[in-house]
PyMOL Python script that loads the backbone (N, CA, C, O; Angstrom):
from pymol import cmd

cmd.read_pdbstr("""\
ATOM      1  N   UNK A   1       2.535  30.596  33.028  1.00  0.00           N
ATOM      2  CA  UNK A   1       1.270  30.410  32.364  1.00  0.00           C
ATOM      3  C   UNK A   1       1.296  31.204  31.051  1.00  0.00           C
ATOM      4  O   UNK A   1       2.009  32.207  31.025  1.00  0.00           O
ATOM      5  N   UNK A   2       0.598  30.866  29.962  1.00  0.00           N
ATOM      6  CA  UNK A   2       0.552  31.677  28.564  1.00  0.00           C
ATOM      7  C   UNK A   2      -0.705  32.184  28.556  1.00  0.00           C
ATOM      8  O   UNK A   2      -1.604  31.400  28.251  1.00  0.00           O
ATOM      9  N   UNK A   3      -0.974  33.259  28.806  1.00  0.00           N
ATOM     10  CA  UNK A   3      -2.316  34.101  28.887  1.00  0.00           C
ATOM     11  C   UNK A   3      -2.473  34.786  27.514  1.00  0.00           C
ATOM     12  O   UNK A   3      -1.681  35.717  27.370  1.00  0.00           O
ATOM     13  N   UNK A   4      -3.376  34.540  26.365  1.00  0.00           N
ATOM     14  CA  UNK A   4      -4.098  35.649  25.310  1.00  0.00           C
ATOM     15  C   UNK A   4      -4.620  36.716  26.395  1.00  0.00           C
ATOM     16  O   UNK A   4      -4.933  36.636  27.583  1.00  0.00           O
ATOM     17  N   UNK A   5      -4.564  37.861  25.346  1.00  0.00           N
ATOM     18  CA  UNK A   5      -5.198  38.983  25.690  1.00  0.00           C
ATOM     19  C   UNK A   5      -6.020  39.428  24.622  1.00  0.00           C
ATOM     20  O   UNK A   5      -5.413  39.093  23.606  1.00  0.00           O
ATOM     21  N   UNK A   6      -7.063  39.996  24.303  1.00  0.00           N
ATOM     22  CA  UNK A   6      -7.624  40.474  23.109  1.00  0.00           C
ATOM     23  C   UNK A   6      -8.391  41.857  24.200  1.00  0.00           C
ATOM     24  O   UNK A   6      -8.842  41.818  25.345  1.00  0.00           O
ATOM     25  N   UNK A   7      -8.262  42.927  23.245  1.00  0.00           N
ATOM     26  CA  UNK A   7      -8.305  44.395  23.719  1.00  0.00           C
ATOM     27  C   UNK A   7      -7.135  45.048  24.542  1.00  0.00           C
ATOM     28  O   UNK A   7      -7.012  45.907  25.415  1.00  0.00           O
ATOM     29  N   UNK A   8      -6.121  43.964  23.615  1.00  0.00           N
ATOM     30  CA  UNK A   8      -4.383  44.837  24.589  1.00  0.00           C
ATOM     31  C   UNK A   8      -4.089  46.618  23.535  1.00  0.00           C
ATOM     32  O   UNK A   8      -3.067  47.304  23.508  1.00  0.00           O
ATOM     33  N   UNK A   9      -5.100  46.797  22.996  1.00  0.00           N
ATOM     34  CA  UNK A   9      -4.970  48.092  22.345  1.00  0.00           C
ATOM     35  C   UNK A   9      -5.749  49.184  22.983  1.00  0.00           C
ATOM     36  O   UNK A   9      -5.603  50.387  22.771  1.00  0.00           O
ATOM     37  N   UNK A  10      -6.987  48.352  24.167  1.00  0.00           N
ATOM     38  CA  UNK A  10      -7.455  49.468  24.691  1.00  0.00           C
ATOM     39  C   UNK A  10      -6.801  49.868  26.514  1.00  0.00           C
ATOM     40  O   UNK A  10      -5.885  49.320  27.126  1.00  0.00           O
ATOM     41  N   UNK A  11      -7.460  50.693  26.825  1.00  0.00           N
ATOM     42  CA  UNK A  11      -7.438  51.502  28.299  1.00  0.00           C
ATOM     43  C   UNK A  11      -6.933  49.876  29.155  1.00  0.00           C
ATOM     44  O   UNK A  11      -5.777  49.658  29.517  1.00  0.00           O
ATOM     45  N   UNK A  12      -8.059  48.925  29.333  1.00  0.00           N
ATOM     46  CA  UNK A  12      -8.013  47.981  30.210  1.00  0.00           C
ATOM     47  C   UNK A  12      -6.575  46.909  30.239  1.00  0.00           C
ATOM     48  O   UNK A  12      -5.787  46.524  31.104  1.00  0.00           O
ATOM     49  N   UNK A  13      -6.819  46.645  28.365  1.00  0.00           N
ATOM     50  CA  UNK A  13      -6.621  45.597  28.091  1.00  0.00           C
ATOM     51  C   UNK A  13      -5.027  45.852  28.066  1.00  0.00           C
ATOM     52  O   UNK A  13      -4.307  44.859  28.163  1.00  0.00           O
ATOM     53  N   UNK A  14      -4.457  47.083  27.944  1.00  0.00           N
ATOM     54  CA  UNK A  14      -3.098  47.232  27.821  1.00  0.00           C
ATOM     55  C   UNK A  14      -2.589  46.906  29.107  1.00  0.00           C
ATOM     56  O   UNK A  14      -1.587  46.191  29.095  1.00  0.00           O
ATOM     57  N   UNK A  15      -3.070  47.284  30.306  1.00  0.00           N
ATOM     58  CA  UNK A  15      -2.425  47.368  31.154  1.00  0.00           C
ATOM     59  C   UNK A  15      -2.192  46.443  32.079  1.00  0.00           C
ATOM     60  O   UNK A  15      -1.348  46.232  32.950  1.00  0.00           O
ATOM     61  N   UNK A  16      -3.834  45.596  31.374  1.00  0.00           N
ATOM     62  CA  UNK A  16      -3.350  43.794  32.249  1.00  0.00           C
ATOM     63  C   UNK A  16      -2.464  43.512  31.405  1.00  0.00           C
ATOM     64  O   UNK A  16      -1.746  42.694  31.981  1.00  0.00           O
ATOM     65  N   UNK A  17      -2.034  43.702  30.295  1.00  0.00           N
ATOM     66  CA  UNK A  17      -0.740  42.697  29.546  1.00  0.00           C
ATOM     67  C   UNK A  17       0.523  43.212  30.581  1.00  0.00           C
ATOM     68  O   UNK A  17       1.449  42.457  30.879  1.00  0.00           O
ATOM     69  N   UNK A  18       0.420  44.545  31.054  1.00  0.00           N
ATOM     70  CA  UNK A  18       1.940  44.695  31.503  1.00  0.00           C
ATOM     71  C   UNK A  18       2.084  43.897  32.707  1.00  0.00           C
ATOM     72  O   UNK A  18       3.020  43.223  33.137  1.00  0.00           O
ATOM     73  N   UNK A  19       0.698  44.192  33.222  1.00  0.00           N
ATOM     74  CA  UNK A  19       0.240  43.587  34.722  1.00  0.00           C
ATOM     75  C   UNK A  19       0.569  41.673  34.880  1.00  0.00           C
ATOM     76  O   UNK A  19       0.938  40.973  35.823  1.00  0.00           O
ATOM     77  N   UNK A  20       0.273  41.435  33.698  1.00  0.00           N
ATOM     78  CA  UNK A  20       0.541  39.639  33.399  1.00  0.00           C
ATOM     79  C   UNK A  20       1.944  39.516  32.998  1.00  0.00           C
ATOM     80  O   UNK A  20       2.463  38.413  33.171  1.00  0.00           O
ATOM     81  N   UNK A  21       2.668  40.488  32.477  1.00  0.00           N
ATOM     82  CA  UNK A  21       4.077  40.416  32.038  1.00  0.00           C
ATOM     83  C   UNK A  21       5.065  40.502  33.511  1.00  0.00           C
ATOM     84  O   UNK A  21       6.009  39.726  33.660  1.00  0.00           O
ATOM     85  N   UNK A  22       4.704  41.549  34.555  1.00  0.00           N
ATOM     86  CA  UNK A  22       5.123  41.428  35.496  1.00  0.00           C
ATOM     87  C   UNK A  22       5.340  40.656  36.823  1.00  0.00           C
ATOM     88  O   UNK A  22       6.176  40.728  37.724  1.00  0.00           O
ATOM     89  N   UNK A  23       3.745  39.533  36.468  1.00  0.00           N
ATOM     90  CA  UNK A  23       3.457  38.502  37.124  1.00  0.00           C
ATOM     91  C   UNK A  23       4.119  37.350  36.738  1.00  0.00           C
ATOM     92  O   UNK A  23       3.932  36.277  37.311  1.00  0.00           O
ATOM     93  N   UNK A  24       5.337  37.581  35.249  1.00  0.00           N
ATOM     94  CA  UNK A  24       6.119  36.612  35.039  1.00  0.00           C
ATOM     95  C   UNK A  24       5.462  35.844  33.961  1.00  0.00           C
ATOM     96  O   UNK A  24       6.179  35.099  33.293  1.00  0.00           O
ATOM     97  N   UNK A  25       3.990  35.932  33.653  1.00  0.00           N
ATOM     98  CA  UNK A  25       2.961  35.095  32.657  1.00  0.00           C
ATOM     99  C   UNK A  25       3.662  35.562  30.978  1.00  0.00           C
ATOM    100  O   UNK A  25       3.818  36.694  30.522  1.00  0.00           O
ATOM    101  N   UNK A  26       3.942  34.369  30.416  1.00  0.00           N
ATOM    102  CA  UNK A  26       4.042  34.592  28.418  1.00  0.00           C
ATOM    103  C   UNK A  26       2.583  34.990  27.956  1.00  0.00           C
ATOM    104  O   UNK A  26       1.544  34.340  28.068  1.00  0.00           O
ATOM    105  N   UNK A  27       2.824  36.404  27.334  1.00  0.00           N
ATOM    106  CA  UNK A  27       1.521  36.885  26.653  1.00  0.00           C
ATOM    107  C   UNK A  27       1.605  36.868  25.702  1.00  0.00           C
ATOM    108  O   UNK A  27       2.597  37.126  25.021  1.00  0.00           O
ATOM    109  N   UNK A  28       0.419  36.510  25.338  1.00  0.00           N
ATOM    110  CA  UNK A  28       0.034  36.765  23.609  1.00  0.00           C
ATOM    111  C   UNK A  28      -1.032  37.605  23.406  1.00  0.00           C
ATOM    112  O   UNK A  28      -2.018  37.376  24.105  1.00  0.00           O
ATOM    113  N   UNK A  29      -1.107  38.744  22.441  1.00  0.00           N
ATOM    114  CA  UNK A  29      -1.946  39.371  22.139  1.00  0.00           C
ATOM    115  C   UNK A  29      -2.713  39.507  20.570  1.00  0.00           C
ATOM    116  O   UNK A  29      -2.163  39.753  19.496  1.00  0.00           O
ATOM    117  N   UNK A  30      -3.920  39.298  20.798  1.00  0.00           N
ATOM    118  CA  UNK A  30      -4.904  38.852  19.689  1.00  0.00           C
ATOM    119  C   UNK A  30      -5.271  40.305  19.490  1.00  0.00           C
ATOM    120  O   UNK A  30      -5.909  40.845  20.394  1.00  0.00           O
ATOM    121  N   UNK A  31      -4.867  41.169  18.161  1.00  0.00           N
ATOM    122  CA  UNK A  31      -5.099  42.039  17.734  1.00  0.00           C
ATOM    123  C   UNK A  31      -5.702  42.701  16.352  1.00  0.00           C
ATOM    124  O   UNK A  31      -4.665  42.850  15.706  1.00  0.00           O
ATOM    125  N   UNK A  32      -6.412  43.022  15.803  1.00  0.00           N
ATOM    126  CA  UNK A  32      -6.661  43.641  14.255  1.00  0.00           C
ATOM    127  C   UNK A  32      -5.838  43.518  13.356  1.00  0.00           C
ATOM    128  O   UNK A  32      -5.701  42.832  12.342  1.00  0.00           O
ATOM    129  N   UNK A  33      -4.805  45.025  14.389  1.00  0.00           N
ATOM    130  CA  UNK A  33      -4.403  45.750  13.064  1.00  0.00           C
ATOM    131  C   UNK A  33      -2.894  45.715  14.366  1.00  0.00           C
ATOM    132  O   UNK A  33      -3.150  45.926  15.551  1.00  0.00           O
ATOM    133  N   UNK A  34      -1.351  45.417  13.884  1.00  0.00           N
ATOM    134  CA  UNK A  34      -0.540  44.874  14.778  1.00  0.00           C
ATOM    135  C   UNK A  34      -0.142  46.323  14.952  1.00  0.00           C
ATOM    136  O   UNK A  34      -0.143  46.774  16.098  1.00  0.00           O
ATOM    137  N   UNK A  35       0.193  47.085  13.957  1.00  0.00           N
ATOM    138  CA  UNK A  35       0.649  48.321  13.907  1.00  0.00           C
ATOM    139  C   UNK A  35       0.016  49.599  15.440  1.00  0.00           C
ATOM    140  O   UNK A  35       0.513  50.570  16.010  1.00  0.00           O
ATOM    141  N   UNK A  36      -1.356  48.788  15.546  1.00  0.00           N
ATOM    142  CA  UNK A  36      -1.749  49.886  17.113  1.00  0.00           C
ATOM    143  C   UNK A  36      -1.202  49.283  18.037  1.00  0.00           C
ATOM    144  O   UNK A  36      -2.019  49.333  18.956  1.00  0.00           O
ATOM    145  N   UNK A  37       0.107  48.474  18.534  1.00  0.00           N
ATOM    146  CA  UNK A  37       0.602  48.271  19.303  1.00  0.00           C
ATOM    147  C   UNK A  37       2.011  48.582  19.124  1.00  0.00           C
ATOM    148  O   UNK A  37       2.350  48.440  20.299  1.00  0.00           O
ATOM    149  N   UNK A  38       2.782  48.813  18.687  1.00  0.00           N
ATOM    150  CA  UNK A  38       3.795  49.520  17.721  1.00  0.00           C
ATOM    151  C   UNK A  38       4.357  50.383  18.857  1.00  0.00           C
ATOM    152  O   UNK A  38       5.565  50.572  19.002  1.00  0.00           O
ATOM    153  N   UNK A  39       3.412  50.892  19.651  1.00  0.00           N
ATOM    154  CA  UNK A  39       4.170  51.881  20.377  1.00  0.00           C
ATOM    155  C   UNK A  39       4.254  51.613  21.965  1.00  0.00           C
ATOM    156  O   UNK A  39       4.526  52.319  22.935  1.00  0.00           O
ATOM    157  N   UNK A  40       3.965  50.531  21.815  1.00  0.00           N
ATOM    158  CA  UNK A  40       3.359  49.656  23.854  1.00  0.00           C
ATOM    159  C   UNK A  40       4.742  49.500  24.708  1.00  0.00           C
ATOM    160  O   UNK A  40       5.386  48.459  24.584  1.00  0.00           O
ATOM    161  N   UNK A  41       5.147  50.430  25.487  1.00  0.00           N
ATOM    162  CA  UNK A  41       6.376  49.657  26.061  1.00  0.00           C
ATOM    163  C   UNK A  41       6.755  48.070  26.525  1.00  0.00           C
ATOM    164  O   UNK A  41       7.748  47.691  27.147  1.00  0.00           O
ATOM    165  N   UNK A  42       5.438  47.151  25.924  1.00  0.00           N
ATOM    166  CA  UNK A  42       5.723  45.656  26.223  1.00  0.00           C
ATOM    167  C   UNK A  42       5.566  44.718  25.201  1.00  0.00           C
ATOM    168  O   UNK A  42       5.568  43.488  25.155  1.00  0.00           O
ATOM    169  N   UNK A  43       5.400  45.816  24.221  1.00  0.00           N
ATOM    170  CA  UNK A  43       5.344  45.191  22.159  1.00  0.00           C
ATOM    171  C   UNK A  43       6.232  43.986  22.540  1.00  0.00           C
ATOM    172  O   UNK A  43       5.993  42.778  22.540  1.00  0.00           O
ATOM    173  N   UNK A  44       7.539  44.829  22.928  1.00  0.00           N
ATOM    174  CA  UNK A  44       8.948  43.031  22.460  1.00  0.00           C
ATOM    175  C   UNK A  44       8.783  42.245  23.336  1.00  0.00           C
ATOM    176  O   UNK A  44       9.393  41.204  23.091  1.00  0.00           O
ATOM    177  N   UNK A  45       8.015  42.212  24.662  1.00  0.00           N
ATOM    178  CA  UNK A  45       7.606  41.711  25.771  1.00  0.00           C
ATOM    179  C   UNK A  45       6.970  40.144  25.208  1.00  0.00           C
ATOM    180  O   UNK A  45       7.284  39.002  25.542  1.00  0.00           O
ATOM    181  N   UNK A  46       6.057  40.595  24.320  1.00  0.00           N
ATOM    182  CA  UNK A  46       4.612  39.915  23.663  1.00  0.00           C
ATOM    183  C   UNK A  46       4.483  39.221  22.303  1.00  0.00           C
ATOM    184  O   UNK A  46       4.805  39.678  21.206  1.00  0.00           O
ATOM    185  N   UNK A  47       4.052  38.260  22.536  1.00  0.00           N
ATOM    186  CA  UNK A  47       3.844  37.329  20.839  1.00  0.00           C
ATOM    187  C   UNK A  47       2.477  38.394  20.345  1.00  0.00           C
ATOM    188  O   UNK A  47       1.449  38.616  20.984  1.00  0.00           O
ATOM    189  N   UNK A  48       2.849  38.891  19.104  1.00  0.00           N
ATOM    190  CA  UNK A  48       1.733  39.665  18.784  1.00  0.00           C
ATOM    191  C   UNK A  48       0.866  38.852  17.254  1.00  0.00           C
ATOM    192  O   UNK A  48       1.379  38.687  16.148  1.00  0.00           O
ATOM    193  N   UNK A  49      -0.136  38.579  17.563  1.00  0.00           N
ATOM    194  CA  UNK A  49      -0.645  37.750  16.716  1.00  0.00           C
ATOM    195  C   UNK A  49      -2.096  38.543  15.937  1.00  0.00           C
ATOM    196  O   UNK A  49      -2.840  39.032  16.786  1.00  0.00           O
ATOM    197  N   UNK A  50      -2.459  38.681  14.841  1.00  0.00           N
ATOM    198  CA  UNK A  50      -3.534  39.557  13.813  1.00  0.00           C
ATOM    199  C   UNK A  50      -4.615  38.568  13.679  1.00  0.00           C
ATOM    200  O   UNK A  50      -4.442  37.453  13.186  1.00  0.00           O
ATOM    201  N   UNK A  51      -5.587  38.949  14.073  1.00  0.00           N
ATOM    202  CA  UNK A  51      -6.996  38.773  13.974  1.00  0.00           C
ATOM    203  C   UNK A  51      -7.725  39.437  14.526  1.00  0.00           C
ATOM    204  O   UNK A  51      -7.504  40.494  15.117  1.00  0.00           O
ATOM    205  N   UNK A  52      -9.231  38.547  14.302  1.00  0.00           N
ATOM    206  CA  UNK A  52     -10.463  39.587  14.291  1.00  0.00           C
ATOM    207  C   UNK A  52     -11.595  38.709  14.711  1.00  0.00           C
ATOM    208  O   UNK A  52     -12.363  38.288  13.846  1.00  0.00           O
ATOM    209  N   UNK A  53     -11.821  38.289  16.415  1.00  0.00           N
ATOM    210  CA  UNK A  53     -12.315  37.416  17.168  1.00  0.00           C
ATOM    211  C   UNK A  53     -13.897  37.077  16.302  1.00  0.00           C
ATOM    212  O   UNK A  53     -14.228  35.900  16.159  1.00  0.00           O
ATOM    213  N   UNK A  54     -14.939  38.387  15.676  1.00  0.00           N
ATOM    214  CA  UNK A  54     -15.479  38.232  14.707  1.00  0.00           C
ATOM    215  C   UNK A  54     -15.210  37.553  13.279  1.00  0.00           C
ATOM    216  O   UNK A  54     -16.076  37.157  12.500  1.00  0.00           O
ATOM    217  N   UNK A  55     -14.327  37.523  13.168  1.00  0.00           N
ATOM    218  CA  UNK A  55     -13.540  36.515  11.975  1.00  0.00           C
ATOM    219  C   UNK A  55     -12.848  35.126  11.825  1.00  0.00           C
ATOM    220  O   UNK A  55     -11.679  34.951  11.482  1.00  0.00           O
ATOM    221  N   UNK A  56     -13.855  34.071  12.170  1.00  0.00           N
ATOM    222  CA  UNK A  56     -13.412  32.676  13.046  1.00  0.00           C
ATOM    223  C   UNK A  56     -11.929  32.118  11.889  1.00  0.00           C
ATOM    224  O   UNK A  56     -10.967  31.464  12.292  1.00  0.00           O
ATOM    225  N   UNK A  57     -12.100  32.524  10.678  1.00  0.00           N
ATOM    226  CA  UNK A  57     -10.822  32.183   9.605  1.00  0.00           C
ATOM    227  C   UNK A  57      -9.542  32.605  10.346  1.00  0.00           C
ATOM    228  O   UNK A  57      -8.576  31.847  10.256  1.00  0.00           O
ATOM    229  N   UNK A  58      -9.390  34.152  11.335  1.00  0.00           N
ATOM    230  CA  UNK A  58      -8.277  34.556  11.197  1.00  0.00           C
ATOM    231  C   UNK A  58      -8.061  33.957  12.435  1.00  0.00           C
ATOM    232  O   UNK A  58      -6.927  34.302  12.768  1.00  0.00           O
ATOM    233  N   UNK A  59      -8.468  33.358  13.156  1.00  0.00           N
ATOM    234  CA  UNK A  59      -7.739  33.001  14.698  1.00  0.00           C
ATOM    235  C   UNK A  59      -7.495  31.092  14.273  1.00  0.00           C
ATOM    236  O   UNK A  59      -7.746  30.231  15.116  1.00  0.00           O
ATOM    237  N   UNK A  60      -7.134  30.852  13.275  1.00  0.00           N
ATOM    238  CA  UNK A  60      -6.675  29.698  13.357  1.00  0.00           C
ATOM    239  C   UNK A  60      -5.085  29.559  14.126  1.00  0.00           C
ATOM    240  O   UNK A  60      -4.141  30.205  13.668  1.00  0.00           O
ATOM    241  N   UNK A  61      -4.910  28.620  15.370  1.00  0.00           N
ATOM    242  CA  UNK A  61      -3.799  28.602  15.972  1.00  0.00           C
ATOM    243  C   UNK A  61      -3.643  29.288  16.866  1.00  0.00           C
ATOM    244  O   UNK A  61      -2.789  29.040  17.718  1.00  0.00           O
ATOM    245  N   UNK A  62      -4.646  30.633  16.925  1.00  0.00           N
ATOM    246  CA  UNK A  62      -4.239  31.721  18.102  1.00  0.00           C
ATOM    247  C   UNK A  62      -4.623  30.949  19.528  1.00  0.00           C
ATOM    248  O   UNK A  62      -4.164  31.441  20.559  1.00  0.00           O
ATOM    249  N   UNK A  63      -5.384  29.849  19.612  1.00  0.00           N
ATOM    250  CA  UNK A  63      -5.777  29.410  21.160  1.00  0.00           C
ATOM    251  C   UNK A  63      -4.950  28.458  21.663  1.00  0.00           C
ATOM    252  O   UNK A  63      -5.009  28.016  22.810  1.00  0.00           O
ATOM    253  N   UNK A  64      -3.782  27.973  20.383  1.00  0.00           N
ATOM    254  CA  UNK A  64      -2.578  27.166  20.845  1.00  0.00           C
ATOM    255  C   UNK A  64      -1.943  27.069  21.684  1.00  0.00           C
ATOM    256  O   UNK A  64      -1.080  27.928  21.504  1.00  0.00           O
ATOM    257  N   UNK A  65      -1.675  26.409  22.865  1.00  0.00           N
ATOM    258  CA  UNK A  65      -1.237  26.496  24.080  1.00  0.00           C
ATOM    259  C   UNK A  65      -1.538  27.815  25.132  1.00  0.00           C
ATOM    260  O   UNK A  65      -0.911  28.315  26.066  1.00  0.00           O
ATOM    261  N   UNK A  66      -2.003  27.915  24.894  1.00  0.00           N
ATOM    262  CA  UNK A  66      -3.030  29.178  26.090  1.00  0.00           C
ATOM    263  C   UNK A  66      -4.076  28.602  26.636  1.00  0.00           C
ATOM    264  O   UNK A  66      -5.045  28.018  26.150  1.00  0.00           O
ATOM    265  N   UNK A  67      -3.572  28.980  28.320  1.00  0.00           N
ATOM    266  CA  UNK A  67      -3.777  28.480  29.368  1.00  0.00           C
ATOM    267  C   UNK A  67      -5.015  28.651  30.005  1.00  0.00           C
ATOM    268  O   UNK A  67      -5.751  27.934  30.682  1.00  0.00           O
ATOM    269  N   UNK A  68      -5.039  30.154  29.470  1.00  0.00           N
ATOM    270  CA  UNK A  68      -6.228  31.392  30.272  1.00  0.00           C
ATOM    271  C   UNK A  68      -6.355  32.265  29.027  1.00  0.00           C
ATOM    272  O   UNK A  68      -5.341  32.474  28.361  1.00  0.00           O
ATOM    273  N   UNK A  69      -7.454  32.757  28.686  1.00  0.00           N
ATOM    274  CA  UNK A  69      -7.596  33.828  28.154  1.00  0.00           C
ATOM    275  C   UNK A  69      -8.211  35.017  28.592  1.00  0.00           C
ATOM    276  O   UNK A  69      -8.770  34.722  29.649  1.00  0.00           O
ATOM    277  N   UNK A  70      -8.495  36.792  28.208  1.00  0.00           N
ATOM    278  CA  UNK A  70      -8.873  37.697  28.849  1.00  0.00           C
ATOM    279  C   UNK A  70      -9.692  38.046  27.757  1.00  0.00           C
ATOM    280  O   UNK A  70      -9.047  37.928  26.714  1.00  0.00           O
ATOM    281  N   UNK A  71     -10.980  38.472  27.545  1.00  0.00           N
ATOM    282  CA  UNK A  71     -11.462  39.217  26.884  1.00  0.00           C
ATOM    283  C   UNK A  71     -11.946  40.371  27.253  1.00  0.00           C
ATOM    284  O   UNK A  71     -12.461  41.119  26.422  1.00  0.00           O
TER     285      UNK A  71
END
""", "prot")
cmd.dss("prot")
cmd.show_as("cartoon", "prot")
cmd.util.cbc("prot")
cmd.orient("prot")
């Protein structure tokens, strides 16, 4: 399954990405600023994609084949 994540930079949201990475699921993570993930032991794991869910311009393409999303 290809699961988005948006808040893979906070407490929750990081740890379902590892949690969905381990379940075998392709993640993508909908982020700001790409650089606060830079240090995630599942960065190379993850399609890391820049936007700003408040900013309907920057998520053009981000809902592309995603199955499920997490907010």
């Amino acid at each position: 399954m290809r699961v988005l994540v948006t808040g893979a930079t906070g407490y929750i949201g990081g740890r379902l990405v590892f949690r969905l990475l381990e379940q075998g699921h392709m993640v993508r993570v909908l982020v700001r600023n790409p650089e606060h993930v830079a240090g995630r032991r599942w960065v190379s794991d993850v399609e890391v994609v820049p936007g700003d869910l408040l900013d309907p311009s920057s998520l053009e393409g981000v809902f592309e084949n995603i199955d499920a999303a997490y907010y």
